[in-house]
C-alpha positions as CSV (number, residue, x, y, z in Angstrom):
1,X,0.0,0.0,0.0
2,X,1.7,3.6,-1.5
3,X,4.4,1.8,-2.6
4,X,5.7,0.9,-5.8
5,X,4.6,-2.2,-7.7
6,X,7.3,-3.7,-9.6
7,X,6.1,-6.1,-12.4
8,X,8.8,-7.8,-14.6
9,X,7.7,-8.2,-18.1
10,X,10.6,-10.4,-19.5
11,X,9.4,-13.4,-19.9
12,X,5.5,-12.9,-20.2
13,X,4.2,-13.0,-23.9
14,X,2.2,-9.4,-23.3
15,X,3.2,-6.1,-24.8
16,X,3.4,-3.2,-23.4
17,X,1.7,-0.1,-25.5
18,X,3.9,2.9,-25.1
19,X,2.8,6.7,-26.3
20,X,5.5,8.6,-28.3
21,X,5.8,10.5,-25.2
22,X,6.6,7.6,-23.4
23,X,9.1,6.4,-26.0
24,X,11.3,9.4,-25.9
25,X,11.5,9.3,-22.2
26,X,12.7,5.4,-22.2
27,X,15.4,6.5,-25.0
28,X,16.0,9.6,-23.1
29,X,16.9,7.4,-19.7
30,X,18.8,4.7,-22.0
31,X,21.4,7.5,-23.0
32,X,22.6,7.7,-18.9
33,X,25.0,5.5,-18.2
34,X,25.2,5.8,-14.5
35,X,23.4,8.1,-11.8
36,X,20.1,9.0,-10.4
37,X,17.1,10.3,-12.4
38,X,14.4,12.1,-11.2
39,X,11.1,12.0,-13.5
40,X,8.5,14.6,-13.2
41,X,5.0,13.4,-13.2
42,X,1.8,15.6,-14.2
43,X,-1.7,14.6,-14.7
44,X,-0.2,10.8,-14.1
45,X,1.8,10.3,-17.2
46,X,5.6,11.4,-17.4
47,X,6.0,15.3,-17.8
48,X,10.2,15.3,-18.2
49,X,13.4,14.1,-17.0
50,X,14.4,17.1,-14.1
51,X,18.2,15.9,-13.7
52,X,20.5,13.3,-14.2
53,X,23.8,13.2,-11.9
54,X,26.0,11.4,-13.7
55,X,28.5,9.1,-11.0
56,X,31.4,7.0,-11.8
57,X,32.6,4.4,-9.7
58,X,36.2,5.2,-8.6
């Protein structure tokens, strides 16, 4: 209850319908390598990425 539900979709034959919107924000988050993300949520749906810190293990 108020968390998040996690539901892996690897190895289930259904397919997940994604808007354009959508789609550029999963390429957007495929171009960080490393780092925390924070995604900006209005109306429910993904509004934009806020910041990326990019870290590097050392």
């Amino acid at each position: 209850e108020g968390g998040v539900r996690i539901v892996d979709l690897t190895n289930t034959p259904r397919t997940l319908i994604v808007s354009d919107k959508e789609r550029n924000l999963l390429n957007l988050l495929r171009q960080i390598p490393y780092g925390e993300v924070v995604i900006v949520m209005h109306d429910g749906q993904p509004d934009r990425i806020e910041r990326g810190i990019e870290k590097k293990k050392l």
